[in-house]
C-alpha positions as CSV (number, residue, x, y, z in Angstrom):
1,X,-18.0,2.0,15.6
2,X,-17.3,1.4,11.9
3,X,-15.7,4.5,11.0
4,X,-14.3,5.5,14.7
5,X,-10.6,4.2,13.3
6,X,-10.5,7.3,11.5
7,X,-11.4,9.5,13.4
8,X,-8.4,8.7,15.5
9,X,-6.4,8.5,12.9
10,X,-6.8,11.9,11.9
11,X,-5.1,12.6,15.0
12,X,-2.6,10.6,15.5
13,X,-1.1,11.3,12.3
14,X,-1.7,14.9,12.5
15,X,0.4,14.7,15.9
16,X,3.0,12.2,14.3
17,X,3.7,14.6,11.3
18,X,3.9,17.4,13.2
19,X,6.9,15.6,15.7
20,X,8.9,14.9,12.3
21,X,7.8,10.9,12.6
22,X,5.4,10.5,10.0
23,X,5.1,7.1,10.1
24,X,4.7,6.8,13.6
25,X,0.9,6.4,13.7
26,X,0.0,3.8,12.1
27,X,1.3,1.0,14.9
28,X,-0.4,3.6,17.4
29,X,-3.6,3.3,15.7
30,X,-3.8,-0.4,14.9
31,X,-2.9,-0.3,18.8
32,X,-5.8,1.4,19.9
33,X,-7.9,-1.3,17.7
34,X,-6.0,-3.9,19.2
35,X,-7.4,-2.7,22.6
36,X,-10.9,-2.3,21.7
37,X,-10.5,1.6,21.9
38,X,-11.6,1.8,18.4
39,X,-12.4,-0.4,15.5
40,X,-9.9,-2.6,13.9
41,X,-8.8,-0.3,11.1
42,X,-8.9,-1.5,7.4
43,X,-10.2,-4.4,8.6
44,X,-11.8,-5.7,5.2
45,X,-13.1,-8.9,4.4
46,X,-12.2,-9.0,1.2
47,X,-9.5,-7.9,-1.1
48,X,-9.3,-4.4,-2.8
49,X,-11.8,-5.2,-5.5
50,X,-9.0,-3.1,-8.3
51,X,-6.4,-5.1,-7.3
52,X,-8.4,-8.4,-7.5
53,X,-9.7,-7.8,-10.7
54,X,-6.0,-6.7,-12.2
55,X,-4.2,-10.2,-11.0
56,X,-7.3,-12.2,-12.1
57,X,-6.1,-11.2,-15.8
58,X,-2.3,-12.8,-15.0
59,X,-0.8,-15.3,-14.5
60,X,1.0,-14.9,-10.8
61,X,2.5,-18.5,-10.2
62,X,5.6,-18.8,-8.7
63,X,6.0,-14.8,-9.3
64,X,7.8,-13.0,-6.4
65,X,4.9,-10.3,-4.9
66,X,5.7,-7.7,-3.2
67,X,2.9,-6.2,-0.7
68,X,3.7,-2.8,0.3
69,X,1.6,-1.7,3.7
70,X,-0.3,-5.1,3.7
71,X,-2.6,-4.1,7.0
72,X,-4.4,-7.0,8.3
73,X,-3.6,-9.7,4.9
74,X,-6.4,-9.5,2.7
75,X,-4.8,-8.2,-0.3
76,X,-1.7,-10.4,0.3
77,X,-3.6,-13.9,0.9
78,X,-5.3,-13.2,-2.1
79,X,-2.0,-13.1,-3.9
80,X,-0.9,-15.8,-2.7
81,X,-4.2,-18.0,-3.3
82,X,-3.2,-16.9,-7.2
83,X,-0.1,-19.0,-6.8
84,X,2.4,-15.7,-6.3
85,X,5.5,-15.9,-3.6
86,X,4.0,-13.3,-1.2
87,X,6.0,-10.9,0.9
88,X,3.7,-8.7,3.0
89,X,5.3,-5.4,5.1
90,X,4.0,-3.0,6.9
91,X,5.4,-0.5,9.4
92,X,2.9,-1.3,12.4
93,X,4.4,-4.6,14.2
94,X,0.9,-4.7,15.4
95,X,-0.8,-5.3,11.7
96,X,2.0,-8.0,11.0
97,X,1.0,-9.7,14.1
98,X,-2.8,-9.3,14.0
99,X,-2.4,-10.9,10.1
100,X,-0.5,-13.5,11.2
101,X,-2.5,-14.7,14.1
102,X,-5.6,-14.3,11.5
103,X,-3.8,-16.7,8.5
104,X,-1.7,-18.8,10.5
105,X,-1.6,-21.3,7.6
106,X,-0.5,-18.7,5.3
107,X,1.9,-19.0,2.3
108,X,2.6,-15.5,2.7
109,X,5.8,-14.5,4.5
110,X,4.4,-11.1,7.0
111,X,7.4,-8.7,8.2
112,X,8.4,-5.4,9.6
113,X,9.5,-3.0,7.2
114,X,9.8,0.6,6.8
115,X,8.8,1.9,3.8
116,X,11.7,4.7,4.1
117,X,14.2,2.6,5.2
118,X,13.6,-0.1,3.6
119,X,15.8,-3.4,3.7
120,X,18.4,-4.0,1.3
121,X,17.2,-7.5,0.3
122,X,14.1,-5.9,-0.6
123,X,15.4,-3.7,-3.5
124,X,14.9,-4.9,-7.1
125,X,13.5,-8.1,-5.3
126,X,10.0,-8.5,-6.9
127,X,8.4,-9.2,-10.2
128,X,4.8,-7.6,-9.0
129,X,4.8,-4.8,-6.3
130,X,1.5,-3.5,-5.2
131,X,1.2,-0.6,-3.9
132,X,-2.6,-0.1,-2.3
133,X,-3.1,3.4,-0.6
134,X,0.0,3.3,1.3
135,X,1.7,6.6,0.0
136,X,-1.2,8.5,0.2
137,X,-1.2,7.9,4.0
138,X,2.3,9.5,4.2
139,X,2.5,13.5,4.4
140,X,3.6,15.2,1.0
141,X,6.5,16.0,2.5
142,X,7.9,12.6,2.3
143,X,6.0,11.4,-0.7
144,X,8.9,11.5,-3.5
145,X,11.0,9.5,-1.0
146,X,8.0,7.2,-0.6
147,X,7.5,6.8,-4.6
148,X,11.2,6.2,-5.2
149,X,11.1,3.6,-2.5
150,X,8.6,1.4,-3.9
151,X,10.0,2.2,-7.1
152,X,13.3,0.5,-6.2
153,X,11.4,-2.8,-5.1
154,X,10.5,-3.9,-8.6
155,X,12.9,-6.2,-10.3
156,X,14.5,-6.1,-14.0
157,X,11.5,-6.9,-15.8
158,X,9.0,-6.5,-12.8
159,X,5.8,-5.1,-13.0
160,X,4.6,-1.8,-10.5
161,X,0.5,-1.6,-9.4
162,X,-0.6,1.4,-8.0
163,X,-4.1,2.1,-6.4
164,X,-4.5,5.3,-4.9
165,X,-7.4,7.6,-4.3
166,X,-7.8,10.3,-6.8
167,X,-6.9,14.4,-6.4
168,X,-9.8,16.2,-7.9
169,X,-8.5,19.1,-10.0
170,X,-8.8,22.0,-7.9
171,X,-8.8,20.2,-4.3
172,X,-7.1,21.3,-2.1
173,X,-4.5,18.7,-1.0
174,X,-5.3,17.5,3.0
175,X,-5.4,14.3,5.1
176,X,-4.7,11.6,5.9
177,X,-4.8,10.7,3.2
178,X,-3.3,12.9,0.9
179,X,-5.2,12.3,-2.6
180,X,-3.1,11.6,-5.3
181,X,-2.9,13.9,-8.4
182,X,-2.2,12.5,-11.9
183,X,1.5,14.1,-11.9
184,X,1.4,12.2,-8.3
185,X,1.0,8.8,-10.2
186,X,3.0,9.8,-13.0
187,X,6.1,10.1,-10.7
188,X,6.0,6.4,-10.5
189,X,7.6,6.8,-13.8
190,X,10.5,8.5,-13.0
191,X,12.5,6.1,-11.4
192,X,13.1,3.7,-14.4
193,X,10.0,2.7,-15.2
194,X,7.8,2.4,-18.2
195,X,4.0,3.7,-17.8
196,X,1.6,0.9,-19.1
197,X,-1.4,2.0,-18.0
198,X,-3.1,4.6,-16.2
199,X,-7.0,4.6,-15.5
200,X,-9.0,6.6,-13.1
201,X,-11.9,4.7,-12.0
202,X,-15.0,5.2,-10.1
203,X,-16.0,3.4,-6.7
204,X,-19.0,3.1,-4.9
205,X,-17.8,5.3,-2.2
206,X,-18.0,8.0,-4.0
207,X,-14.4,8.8,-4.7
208,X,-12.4,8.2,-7.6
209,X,-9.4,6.3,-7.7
210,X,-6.2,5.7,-9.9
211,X,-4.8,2.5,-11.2
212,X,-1.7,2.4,-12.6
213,X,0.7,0.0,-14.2
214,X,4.5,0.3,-14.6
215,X,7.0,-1.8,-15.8
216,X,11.1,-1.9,-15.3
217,X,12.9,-3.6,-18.6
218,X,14.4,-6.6,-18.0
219,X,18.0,-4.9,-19.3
């Protein structure tokens, strides 16, 4: 049943864009893990392996962290095992709960939050927001209002990661997800904030995959 999850999530999102709620899907489908239907999706037992290795070279202690889309916590406990001030969000009640249930000893503080209508004590709340795969999941048609939103997260002097999976030049652009093209990453950009760093790395799945660093001036 490993990959099952996605499966079902093709459709569920397919049906979710298509009724103007593209965000709807992803409590459905962590639902229908949550009732044995399918596998747990992005159920990982470690963190993102690009993310791990880009925090290992900081310092995080006592920084605020932002996780944007945290899923099931592995990403965000490993912040917070760095010593960062974790918030974790994600649109699916059901992930929030399934994390906290999984880490209830956690540092991290796990909440309900839509991306696209995000809280106002969120904005320009964070030194470090990560942004893992999150809006590549959302429908091109939102995707600029997805970028500005995590864009506004980061505070004066805050630091932006992005992970994403790479567009190949030429692909045609389909999903969930919907790859990311360089101009896709550069966006982040456009919002003000400086470009540090942009790599496209390879994986072992096959895929390539964009990394990307921005930072907002402190004035």
């Amino acid at each position: 049943m490993d990959d099952d999850w996605e499966v079902k999530a093709d459709q569920l999102a397919g049906a979710a864009v298509e009724d103007g709620q593209p965000t709807r899907w992803f409590d459905e489908l962590y639902s229908a893990g949550e009732r044995g239907e399918v596998s747990m999706p992005w159920d990982r037992g470690n963190p993102n392996g690009l993310i791990a290795e880009w925090v290992g070279r900081r310092e995080g202690a006592g920084a605020r962290a932002l996780v944007i889309g945290c899923g099931l916590g592995r990403d965000s406990e490993h912040l917070a095992s760095l010593g960062y001030a974790v918030t974790a969000i994600d649109v699916a009640p059901t992930a929030i709960k399934t994390a906290q249930e999984r880490f209830p000893d956690s540092t991290a503080h796990y909440r309900v939050a839509d991306l696209l209508d995000a809280p106002a004590d969120l904005l320009a709340a964070f030194d470090l927001v990560v942004e893992s795969y999150t809006v590549q999941a959302l429908p091109p048609s939102v995707r600029a209002d997805a970028t500005k939103a995590v864009t506004a997260m980061v505070a004066p002097g805050g630091t932006l990661l992005v992970i994403a999976t790479a567009l190949p030049e030429g692909e045609p652009v389909a999903g969930p997800p919907w790859k990311m093209s360089r101009a896709d990453i550069d966006a982040f950009a456009a919002h003000g904030l400086d470009p540090v760093l942009v790599e496209e790395i390879d994986s072992d799945s096959g895929y390539r995959h964009w990394r990307a660093e921005f930072h907002r001036p402190a004035h």
